[in-house]
C-alpha beads as a LAMMPS data file, in Angstrom:
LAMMPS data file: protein, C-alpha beads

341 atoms
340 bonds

1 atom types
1 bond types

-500.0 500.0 xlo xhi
-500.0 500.0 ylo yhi
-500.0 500.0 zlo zhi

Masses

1 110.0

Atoms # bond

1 1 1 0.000 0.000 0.000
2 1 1 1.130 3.554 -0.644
3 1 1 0.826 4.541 3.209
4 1 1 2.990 1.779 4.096
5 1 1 5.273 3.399 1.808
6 1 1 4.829 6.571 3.094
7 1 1 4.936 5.278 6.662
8 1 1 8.642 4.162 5.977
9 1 1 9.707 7.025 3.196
10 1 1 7.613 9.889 4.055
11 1 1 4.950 11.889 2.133
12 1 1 5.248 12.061 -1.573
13 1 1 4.802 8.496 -2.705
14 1 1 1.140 7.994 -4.012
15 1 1 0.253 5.108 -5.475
16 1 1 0.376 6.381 -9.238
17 1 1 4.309 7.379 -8.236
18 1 1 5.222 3.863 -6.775
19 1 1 3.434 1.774 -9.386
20 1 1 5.300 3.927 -11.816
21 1 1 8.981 3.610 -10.313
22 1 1 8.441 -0.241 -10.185
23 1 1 7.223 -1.130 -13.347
24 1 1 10.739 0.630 -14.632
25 1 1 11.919 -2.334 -13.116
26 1 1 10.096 -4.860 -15.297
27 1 1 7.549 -5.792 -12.491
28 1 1 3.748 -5.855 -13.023
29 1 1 1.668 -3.584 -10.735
30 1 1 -1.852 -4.139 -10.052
31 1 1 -4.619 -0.716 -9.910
32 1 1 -6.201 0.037 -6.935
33 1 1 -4.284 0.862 -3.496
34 1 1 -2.977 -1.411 -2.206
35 1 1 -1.290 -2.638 -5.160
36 1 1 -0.377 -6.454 -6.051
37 1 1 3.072 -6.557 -7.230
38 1 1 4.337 -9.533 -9.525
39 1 1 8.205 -10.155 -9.189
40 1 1 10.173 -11.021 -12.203
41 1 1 11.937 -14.318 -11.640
42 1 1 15.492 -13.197 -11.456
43 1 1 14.944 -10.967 -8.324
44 1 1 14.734 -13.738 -5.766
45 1 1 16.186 -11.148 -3.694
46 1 1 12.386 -9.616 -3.232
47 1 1 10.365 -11.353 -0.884
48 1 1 8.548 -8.763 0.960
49 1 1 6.709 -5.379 1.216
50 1 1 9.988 -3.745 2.814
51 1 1 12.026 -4.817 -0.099
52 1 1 9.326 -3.501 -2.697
53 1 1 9.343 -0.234 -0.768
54 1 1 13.431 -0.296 -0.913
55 1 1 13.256 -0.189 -4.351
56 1 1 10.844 2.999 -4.455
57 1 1 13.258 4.689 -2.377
58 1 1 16.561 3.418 -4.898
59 1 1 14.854 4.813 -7.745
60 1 1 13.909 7.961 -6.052
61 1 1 17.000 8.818 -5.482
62 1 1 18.412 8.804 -1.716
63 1 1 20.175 12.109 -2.202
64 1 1 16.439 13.540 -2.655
65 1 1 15.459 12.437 1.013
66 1 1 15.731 15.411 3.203
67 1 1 18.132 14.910 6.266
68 1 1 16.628 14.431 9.034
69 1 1 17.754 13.743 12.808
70 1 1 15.420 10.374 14.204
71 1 1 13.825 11.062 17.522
72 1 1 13.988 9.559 20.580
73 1 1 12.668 9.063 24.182
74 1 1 14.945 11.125 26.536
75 1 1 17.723 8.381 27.740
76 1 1 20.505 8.427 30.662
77 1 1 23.014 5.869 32.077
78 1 1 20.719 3.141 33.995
79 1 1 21.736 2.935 37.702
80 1 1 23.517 -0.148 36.458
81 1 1 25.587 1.680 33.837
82 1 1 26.088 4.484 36.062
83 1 1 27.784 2.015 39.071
84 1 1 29.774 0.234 36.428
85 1 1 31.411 3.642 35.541
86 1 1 32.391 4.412 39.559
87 1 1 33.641 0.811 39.725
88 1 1 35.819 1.502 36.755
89 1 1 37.061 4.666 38.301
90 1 1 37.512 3.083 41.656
91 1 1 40.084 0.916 41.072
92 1 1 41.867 2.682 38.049
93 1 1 41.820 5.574 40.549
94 1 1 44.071 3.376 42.665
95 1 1 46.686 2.474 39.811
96 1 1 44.637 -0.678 38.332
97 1 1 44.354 -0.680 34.051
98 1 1 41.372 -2.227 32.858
99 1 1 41.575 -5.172 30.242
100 1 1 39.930 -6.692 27.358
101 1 1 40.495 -10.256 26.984
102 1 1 39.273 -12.810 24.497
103 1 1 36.506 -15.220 25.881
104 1 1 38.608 -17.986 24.234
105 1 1 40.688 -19.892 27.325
106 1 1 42.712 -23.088 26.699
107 1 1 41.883 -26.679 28.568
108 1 1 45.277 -26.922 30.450
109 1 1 45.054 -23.216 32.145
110 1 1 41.399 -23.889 33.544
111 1 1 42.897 -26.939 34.954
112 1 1 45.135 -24.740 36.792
113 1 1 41.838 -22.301 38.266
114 1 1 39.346 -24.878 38.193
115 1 1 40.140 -28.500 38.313
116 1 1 36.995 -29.473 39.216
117 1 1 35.661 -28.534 36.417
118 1 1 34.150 -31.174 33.658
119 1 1 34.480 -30.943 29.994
120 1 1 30.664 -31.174 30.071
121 1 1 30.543 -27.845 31.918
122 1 1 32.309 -26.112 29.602
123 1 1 31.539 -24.592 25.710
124 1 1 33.100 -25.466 23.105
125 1 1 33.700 -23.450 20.101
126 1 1 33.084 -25.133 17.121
127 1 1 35.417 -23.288 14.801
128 1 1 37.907 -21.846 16.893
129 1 1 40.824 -19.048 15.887
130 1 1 43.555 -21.497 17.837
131 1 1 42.947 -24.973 18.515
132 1 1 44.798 -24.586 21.903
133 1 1 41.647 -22.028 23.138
134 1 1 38.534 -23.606 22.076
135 1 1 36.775 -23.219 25.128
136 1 1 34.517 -19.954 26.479
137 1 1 35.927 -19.180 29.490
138 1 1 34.703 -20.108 32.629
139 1 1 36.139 -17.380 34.857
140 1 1 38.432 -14.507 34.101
141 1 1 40.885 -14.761 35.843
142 1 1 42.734 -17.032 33.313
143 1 1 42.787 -14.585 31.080
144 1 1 44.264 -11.945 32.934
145 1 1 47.038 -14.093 33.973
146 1 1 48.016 -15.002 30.883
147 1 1 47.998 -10.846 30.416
148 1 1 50.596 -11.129 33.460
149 1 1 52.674 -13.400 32.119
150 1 1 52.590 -11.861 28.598
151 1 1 53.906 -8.409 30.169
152 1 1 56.560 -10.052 32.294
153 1 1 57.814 -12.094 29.521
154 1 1 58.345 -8.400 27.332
155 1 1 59.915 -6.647 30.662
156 1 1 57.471 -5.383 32.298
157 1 1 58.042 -6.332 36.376
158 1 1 54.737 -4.148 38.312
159 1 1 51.174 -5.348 36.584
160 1 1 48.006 -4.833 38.020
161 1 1 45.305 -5.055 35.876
162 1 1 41.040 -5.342 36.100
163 1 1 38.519 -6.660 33.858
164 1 1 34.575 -6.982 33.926
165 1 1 32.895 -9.225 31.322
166 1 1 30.959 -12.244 31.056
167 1 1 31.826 -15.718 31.270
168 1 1 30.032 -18.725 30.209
169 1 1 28.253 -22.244 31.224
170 1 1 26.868 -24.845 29.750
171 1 1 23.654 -24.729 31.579
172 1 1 20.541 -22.967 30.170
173 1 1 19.834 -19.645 31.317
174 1 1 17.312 -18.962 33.427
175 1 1 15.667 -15.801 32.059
176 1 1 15.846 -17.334 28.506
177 1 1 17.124 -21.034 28.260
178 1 1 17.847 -20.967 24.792
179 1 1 21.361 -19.464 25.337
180 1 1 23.746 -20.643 27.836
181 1 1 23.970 -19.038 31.599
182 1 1 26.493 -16.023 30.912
183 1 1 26.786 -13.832 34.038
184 1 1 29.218 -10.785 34.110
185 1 1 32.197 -10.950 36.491
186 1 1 34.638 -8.586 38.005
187 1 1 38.376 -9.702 38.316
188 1 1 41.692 -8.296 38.905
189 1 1 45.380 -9.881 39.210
190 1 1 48.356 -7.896 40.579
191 1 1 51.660 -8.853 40.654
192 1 1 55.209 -6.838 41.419
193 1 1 54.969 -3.093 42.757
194 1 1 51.476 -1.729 44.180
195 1 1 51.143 2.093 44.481
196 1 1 52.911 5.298 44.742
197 1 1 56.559 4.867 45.206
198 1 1 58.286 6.261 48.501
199 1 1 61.628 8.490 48.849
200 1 1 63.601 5.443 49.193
201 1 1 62.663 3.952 46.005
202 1 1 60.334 1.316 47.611
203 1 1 56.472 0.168 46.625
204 1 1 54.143 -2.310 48.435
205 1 1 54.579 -6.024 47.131
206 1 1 51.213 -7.528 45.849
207 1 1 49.847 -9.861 48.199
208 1 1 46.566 -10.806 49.279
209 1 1 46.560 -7.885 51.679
210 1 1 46.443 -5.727 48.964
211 1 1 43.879 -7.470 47.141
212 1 1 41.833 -7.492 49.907
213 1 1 42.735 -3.660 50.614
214 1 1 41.373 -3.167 47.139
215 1 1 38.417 -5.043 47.758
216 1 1 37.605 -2.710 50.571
217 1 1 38.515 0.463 48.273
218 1 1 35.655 -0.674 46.015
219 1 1 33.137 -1.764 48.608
220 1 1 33.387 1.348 50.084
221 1 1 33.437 3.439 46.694
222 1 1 29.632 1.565 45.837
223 1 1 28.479 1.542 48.956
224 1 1 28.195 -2.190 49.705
225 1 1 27.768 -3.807 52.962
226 1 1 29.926 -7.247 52.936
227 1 1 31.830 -9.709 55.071
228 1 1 34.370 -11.546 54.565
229 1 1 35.665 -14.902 55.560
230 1 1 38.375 -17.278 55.522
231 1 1 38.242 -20.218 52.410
232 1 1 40.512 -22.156 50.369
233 1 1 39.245 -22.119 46.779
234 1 1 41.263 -24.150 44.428
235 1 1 43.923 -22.390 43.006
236 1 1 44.370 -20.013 45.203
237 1 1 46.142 -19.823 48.565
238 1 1 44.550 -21.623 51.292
239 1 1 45.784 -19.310 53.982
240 1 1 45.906 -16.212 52.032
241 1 1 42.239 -15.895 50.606
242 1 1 38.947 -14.884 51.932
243 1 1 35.230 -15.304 50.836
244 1 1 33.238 -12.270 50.138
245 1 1 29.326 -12.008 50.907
246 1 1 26.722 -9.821 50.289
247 1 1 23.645 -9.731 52.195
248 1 1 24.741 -13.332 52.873
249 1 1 25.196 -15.241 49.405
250 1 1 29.083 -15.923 48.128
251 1 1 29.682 -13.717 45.682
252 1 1 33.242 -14.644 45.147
253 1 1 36.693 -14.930 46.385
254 1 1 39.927 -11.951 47.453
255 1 1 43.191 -13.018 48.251
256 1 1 46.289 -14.227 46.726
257 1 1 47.589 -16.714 43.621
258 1 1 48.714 -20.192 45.168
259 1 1 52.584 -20.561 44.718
260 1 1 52.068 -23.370 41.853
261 1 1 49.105 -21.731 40.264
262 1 1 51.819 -19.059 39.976
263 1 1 54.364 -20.881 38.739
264 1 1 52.086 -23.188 35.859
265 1 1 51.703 -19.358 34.662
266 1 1 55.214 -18.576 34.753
267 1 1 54.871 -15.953 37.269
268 1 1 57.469 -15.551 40.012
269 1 1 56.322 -14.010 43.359
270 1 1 53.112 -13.577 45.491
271 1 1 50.389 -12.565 43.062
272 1 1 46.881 -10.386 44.567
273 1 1 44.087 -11.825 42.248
274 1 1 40.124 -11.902 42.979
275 1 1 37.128 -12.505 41.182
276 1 1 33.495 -11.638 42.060
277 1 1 30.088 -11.440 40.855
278 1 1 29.399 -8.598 39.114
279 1 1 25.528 -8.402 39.748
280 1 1 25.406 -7.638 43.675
281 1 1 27.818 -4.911 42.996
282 1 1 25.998 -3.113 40.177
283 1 1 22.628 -3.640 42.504
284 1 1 21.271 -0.185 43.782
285 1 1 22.197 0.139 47.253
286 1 1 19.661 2.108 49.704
287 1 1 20.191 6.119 50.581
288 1 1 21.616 6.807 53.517
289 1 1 19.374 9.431 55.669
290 1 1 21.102 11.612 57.726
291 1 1 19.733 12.172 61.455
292 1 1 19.120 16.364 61.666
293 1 1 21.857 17.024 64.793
294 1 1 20.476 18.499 68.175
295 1 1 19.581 22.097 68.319
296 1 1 20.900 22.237 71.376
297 1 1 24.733 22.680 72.220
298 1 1 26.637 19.420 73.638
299 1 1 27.545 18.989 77.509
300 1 1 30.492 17.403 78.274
301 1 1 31.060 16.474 81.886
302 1 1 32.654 14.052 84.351
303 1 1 31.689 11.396 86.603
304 1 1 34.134 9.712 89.454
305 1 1 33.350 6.736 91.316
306 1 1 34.802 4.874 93.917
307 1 1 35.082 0.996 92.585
308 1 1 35.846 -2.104 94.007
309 1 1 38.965 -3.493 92.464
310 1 1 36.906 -6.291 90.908
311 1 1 35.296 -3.629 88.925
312 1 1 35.748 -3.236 85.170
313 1 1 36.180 -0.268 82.975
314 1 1 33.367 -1.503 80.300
315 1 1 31.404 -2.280 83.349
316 1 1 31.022 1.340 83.974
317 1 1 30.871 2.385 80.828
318 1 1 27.706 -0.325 80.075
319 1 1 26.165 1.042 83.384
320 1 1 26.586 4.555 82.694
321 1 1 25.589 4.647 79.074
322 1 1 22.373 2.783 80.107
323 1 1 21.306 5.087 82.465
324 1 1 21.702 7.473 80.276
325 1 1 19.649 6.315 77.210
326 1 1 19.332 8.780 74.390
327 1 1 20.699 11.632 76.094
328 1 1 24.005 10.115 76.403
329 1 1 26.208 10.088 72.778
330 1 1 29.187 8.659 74.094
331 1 1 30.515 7.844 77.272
332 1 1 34.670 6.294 77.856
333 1 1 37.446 6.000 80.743
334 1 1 39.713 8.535 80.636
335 1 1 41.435 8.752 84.057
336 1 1 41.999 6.116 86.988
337 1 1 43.697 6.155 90.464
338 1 1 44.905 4.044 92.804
339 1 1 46.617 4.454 95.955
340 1 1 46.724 5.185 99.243
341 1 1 44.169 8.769 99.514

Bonds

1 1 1 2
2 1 2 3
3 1 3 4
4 1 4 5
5 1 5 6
6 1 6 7
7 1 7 8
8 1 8 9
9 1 9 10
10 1 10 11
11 1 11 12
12 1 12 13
13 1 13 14
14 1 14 15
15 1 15 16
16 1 16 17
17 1 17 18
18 1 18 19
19 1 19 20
20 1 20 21
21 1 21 22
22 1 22 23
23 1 23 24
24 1 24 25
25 1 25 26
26 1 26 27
27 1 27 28
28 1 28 29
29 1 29 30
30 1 30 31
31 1 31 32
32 1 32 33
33 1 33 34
34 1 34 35
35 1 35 36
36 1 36 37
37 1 37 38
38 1 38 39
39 1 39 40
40 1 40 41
41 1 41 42
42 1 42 43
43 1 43 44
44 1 44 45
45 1 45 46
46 1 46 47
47 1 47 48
48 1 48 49
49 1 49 50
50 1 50 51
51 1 51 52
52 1 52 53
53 1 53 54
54 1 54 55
55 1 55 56
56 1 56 57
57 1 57 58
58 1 58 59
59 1 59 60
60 1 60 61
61 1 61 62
62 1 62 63
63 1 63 64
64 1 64 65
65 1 65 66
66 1 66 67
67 1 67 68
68 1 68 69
69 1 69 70
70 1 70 71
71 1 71 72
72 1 72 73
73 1 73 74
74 1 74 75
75 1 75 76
76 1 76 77
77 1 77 78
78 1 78 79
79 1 79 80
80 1 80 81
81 1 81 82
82 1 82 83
83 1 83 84
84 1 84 85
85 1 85 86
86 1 86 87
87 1 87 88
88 1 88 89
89 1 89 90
90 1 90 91
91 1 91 92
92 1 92 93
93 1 93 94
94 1 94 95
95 1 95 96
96 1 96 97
97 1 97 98
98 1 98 99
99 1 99 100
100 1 100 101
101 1 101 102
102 1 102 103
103 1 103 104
104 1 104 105
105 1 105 106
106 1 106 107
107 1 107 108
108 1 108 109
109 1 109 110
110 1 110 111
111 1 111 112
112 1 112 113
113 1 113 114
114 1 114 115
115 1 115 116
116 1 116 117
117 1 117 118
118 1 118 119
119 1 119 120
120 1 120 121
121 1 121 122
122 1 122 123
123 1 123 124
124 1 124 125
125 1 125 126
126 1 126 127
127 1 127 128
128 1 128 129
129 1 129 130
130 1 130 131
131 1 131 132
132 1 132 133
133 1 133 134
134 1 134 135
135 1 135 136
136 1 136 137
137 1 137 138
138 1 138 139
139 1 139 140
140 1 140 141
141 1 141 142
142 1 142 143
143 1 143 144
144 1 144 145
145 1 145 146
146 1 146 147
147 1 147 148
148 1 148 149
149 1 149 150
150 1 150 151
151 1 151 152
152 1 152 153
153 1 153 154
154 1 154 155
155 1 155 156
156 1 156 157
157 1 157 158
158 1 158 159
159 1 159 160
160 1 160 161
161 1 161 162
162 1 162 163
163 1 163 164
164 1 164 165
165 1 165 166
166 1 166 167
167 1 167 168
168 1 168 169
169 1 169 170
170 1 170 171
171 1 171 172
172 1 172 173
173 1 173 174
174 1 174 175
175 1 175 176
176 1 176 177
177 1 177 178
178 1 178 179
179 1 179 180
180 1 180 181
181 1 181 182
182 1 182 183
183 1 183 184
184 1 184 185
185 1 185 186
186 1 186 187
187 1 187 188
188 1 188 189
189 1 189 190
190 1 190 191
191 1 191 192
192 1 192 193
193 1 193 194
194 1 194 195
195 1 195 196
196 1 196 197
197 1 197 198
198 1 198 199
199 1 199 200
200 1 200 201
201 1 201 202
202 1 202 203
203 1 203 204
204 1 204 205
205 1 205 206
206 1 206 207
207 1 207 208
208 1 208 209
209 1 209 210
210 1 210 211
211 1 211 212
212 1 212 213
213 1 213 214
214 1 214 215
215 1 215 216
216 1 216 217
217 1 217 218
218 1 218 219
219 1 219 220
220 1 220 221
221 1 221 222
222 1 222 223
223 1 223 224
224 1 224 225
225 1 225 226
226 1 226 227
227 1 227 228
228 1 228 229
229 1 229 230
230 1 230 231
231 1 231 232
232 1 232 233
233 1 233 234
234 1 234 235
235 1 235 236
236 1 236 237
237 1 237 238
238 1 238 239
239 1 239 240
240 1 240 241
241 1 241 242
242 1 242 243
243 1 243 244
244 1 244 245
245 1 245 246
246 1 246 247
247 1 247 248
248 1 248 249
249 1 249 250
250 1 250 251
251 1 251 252
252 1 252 253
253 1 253 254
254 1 254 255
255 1 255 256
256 1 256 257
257 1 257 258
258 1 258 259
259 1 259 260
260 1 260 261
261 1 261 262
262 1 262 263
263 1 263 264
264 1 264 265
265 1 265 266
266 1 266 267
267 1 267 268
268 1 268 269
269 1 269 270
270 1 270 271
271 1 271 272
272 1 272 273
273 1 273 274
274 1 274 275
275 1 275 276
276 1 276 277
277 1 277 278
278 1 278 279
279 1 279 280
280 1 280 281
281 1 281 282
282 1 282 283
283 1 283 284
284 1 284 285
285 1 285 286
286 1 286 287
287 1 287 288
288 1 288 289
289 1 289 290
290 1 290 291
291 1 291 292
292 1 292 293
293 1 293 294
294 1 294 295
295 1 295 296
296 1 296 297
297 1 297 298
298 1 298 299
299 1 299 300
300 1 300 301
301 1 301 302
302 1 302 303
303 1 303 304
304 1 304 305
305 1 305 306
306 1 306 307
307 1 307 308
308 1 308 309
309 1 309 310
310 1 310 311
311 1 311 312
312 1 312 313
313 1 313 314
314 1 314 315
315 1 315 316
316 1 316 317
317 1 317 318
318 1 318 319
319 1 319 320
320 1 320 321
321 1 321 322
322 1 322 323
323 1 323 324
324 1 324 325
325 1 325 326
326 1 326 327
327 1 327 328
328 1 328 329
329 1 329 330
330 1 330 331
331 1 331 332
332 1 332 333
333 1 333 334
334 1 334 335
335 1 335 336
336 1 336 337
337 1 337 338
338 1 338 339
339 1 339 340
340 1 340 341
């Protein structure tokens, strides 16, 4: 119909216009509106109504279309989008570099991260660039140490690098199971110098203090609540690595490279990795309300008692603060005495 083609072209295109611009191209062209269109044999390419009306627009000319800007609702960053840009700053505020890996991870380097892991679990791709990486990756933090060991192999001692992409399973997804589960990850590996350097010449050694130092950074920087606790994830070191949770699920692991996970990579020294879920970092995280402070001006004022030696200092503070209730803010030991007098 010519207000189809209208709809997609804009005014100008009655039907005595398009019937005449495709019958220059040997088709037949019904009367009446909407017109029936027969297609000569050797354009198999035309199959539909849009292809009929790309052919008006070809002959008209697309020079002859007036420019024109399309419209759109008014858009913004999602809240999503708009944490995923602090998070980046966050940590390459604090000296990390952000990289972009290849999905593509070889068999014998996930053994390395995740020996557990079955061949069933994995993807495989079925035309890969290198026979060696045929698999989707897992987890990122093979990837990134193969970026360490790439830089240390051209010279390059300090690395400390971050990435955030997905990372694939086998298992259906559960919003649409048609494609495989595919959530988005945060990682980072350091290894050699952290930080500013002092006057002596000196920087802070990676280690898993400093990955969990920069897991604090960022926890702080989005506003998450989390807890961490000691684990022993394969791959990494037992002693050295702590489990992260957020409003009480796992969402990953912070601490430091085992010594032979190191070493299968060809990296020398203690190496600060972690890898987390992405998701219940991203998540919006409640405002904080501020109390409105007293209109009234603070009283500060002692209290002296004569104790007992089998008397605590918390025990007075506990008794004291109690009898207070609201009125009291804060209440500590600051002097005692004992003695003859």
């Amino acid at each position: 119909s010519s207000a189809e083609v209208e709809r997609l072209l804009g005014p100008g295109f009655d039907a005595n216009r398009v019937r005449h611009l495709l019958q220059r191209l040997g088709m037949e062209v019904g009367p009446g509106d909407p017109m029936t269109v027969t297609v000569p044999t050797y354009r198999p390419d035309i199959t539909r109504q849009a292809d009929l009306v790309e052919e008006v627009a070809r002959l008209h000319g697309y020079d002859e279309f007036e420019a024109t800007l399309p419209t759109a609702p008014a858009g913004g960053l999602t809240i999503e989008q708009r944490r995923l840009r602090r998070l980046h700053l966050a940590l390459t505020g604090i000296g990390l570099t952000q990289a972009i890996n290849l999905p593509f991870v070889g068999v014998d380097d996930l053994a390395q991260l995740h020996p557990d892991l079955e061949a069933s679990d994995l993807l495989t791709v079925r035309n890969p660039l290198r026979e060696e990486e045929s698999k989707l990756r897992p987890g990122l933090l093979p990837g990134l140490l193969e970026a360490l060991r790439y830089n240390r192999s051209h010279g390059v001692s300090n690395v400390a690098l971050f990435e955030t992409g997905r990372v694939f399973f086998s298992t259906p997804d559960d919003a649409d199971p048609r494609l495989p589960k595919q959530p988005e990850r945060l990682a980072w590996a350091i290894v050699g110098g952290v930080g500013v350097r002092s006057l002596k010449g000196s920087q802070i050694e990676a280690s898993g203090e400093v990955s969990l130092a920069v897991w604090r950074h960022l926890a702080r920087s989005l506003g998450v609540v989390a807890a961490t606790h000691p684990a022993s994830p394969p791959g990494l070191h037992p002693g050295r690595t702590a489990r992260v949770t957020v409003a009480g699920e796992t969402v990953g692991h912070v601490g430091e490279l085992h010594p032979g996970t190191a070493a299968a990579f060809d990296l020398s020294g203690r190496v600060a990795v972690a890898e987390l879920d992405l998701a219940p970092l991203l998540a919006p995280v409640p405002q904080i309300t501020a109390a409105s402070p007293s209109v009234f001006p603070p009283i500060d004022f002692d209290l002296s008692f004569v104790c007992p030696p089998g008397v605590s200092a918390g025990d007075l503070v506990e008794v004291t603060t109690t009898a207070g209730g609201d009125l009291v803010e804060r209440a500590r030991v600051f002097d005692e005495y004992r003695g003859p007098g």
